[in-house]
C-alpha positions in Angstrom: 2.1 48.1 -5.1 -1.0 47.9 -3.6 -2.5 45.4 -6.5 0.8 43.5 -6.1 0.0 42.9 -2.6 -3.7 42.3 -2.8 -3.0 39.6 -4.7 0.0 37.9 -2.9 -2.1 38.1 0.2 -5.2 36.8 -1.8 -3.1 33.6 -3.7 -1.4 33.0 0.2 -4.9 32.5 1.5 -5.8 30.2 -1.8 -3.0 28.3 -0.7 -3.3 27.8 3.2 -7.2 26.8 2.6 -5.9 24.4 0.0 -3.7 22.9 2.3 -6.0 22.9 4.7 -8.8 20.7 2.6 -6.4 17.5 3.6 -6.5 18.4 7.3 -10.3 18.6 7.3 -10.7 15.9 5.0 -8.7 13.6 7.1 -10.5 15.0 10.3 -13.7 14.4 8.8 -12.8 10.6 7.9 -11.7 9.8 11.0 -15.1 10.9 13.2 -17.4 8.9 10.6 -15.5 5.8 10.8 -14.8 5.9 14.6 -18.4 7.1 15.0 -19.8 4.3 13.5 -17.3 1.3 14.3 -16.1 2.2 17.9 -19.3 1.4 19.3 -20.0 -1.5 18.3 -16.3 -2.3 19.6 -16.6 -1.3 23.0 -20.0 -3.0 22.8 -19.2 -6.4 22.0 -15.5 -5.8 23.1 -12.4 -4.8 22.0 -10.4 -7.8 22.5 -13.3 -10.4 21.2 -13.3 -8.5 18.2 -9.9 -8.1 17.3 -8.6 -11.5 18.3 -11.6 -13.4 18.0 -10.9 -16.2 15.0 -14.4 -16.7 14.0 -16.5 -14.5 11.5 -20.4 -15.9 11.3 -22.7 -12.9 11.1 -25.0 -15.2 9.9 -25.5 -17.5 12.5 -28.4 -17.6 15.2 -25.2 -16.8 17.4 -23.7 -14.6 15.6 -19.3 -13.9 16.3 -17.4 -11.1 14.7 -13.6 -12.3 15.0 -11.5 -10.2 12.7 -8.3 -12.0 13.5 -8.1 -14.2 10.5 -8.5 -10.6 8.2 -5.5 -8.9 10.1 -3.7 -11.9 9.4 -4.7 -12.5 5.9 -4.1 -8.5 5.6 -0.5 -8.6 7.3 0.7 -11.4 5.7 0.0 -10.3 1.9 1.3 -7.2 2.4 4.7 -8.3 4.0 4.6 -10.8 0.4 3.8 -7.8 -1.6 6.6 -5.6 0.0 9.4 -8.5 -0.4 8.6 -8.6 -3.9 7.8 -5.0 -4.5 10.5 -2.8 -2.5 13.9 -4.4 -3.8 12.3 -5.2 -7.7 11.0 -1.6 -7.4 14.3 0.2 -5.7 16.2 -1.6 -8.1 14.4 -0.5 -10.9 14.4 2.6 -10.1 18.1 2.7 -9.4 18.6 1.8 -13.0 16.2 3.9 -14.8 17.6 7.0 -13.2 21.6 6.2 -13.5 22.0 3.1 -15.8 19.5 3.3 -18.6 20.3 4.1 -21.8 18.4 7.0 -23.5 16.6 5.0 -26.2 15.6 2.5 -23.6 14.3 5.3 -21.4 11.9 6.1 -24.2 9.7 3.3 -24.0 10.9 2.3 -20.0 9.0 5.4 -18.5 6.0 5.4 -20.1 5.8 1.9 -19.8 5.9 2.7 -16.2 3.4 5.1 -16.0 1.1 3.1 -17.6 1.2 0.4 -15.3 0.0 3.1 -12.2 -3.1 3.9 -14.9 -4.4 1.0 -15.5 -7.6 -0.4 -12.6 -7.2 -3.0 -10.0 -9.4 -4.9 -11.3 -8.0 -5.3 -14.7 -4.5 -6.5 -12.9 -7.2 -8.8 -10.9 -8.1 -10.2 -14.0 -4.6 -10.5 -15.9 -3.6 -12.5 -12.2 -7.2 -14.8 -12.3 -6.1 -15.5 -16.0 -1.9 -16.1 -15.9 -0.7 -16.3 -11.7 -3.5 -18.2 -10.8 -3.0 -21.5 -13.4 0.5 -20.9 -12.9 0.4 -21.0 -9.2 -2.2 -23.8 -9.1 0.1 -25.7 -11.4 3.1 -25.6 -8.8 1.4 -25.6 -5.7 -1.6 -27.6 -6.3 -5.4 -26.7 -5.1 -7.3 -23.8 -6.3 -4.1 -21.6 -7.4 -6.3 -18.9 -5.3 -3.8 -18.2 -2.0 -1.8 -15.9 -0.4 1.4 -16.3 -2.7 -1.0 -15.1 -6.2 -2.2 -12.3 -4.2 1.3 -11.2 -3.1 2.7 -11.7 -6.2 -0.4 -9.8 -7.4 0.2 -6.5 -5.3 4.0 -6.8 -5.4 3.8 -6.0 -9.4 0.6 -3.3 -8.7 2.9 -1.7 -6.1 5.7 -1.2 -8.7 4.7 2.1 -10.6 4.6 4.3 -7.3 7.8 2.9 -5.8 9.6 3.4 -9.3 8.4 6.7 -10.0 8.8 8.7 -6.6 12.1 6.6 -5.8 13.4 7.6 -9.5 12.3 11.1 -9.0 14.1 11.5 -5.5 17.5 9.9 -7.1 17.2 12.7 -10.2 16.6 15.2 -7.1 20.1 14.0 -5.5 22.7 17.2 -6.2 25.4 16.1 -9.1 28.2 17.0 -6.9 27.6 14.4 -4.5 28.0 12.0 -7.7 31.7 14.2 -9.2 32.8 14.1 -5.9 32.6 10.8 -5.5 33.8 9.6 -8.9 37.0 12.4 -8.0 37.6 10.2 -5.6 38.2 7.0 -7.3 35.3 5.5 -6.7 33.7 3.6 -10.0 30.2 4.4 -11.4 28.6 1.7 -9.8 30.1 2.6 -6.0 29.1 6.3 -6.2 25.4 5.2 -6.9 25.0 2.7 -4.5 26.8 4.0 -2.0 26.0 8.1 -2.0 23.6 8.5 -4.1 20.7 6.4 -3.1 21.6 6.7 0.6 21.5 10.5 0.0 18.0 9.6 -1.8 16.7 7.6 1.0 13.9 9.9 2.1 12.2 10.2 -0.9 12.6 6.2 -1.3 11.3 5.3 2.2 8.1 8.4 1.3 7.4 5.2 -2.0 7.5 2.8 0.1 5.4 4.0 2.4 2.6 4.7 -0.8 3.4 1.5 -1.8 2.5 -0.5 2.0 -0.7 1.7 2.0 -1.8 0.4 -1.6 -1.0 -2.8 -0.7 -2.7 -3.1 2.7 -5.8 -1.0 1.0 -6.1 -2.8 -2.4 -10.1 -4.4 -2.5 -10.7 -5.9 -6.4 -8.0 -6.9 -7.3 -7.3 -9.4 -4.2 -10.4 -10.0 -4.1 -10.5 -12.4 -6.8 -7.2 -14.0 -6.4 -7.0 -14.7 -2.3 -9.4 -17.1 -1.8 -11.6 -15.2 0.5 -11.4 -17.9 3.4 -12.3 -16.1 6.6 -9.2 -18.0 8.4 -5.6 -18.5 9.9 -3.3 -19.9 7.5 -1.1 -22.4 8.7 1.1 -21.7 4.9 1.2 -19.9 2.1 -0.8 -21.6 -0.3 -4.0 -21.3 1.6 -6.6 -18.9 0.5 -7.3 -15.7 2.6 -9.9 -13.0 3.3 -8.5 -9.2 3.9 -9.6 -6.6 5.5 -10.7 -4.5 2.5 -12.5 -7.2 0.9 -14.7 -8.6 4.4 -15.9 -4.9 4.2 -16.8 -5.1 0.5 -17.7 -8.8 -0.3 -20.9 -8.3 2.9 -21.6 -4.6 3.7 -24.2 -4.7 0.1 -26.2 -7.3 2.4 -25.1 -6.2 5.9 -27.4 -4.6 8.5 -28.1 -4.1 12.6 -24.8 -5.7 13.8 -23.4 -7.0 10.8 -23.2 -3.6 9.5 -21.6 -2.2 12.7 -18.8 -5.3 12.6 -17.8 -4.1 8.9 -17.5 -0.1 10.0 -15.6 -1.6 13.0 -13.0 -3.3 10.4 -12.8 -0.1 8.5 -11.6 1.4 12.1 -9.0 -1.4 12.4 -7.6 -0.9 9.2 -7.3 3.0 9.2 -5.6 2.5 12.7 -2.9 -0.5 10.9 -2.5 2.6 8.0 -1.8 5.1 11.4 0.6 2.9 12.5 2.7 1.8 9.3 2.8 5.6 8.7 3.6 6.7 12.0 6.8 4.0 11.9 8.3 4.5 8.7 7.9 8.3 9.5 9.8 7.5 12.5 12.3 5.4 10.6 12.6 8.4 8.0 13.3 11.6 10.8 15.6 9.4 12.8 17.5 8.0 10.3 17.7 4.5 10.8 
């Protein structure tokens, strides 16, 4: 008895401190980047920085404006979540309740080796098919915010399919007999009990799938444009948040350096929020 509990209390504590990495981890994140970017913020201000609409470190009179990378950030994502979410929902739907066996076979590994491959191999599959595709419709460079959401809506694909079909399988069969005992056809009791009852576990992929998208660096980087500016539609080229920070911090230094630790500190507080909303969504229901 006494080995037995030796080692139950020994494995608890493995556990706890194993749970506990992510805490520090995160805690640890968060001072760097705030102790390196919220400085410079406060310095050259908060507003100016945020809202201002012109980025020229390199100027005798040098203006850090990040406006134009929210925007450029914001609006990709929203792109990449339209054409993500339902495609990947969908998908998702059918795999788990719809698909034959034999297709199933070659469907889910297909799937999962979409979420292996790097982002900047779908960068270059996008640079070498969307791009002459889009510039073909649309005209100009075929480098724009439509590519790059079309870009992360298909990279966002693997984690909304997998974790959404996971929590579908994870639904109780009951709730699916009881609903069929009632009358209701095979299509009815998915739709309407089984992926409601799932909906937790589908809002948790969707929430992975935002924060890739927002977060994603090579891959955009070589389809967006990389225009530090407003766009007034969507086939004009953009910069992101994630690649400002990596196309200049090699180079960066004094200011310049401070300004791109500063963005970092914008985008982990846009991550905060998303999170913090569809958590909010998910507990009350909506």
């Amino acid at each position: 008895m006494k080995k037995k509990y030796f080692w139950e209390s020994f494995m608890k504590w493995v556990f706890f401190i194993s749970a506990s990495m992510s805490i520090v981890s995160i805690v640890i994140i968060f001072y760097f980047i705030f102790e390196g970017g919220l400085p410079f913020m406060l310095r050259y201000g908060i507003a100016d920085f945020i809202f201002g609409t012109k980025w020229t470190p390199s100027n005798s009179n040098p203006q850090f404006g990040i406006l134009p990378m929210i925007v450029g950030s914001l609006v990709i994502t929203v792109g990449a979540v339209l054409i993500g979410v339902p495609t990947g929902v969908f998908t998702s739907v059918f795999m788990a309740k719809f698909c034959p066996p034999k297709l199933y076979r070659f469907l889910k590994p297909a799937v999962n080796m979409m979420a292996a491959i790097p982002s900047i191999v779908y960068g270059f599959f996008a640079l070498r098919l969307i791009v002459p595709m889009m510039r073909g419709i649309v005209g100009g460079t075929g480098m724009n915010i439509l590519t790059a959401s079309i870009l992360l809506g298909i990279m966002v694909l693997p984690t909304i399919i997998g974790l959404s079909e996971s929590s579908l399988r994870a639904v109780p069969k009951s709730y699916y007999e009881g609903s069929i005992a009632l009358g209701a056809t095979h299509e009815r009791s998915v739709m309407r009990v089984m992926v409601p009852a799932a909906k937790s576990g589908i809002i948790s992929a969707v929430i992975l799938g935002v924060g890739r998208a927002i977060g994603e660096t090579m891959a955009v980087i070589l389809v967006a444009g990389n225009q530090p500016r407003i766009p007034s539609s969507l086939t004009q080229g953009v910069r992101t948040m994630t690649t400002n920070i990596v196309l200049e911090m090699a180079y960066a230094a004094g200011e310049h350096r401070e300004a791109l630790i500063a963005t970092a500190v914008v985008l982990f507080i846009f991550i905060l929020i998303i999170n913090g909303a569809f958590t909010y969504i998910k507990r009350k229901g909506i």
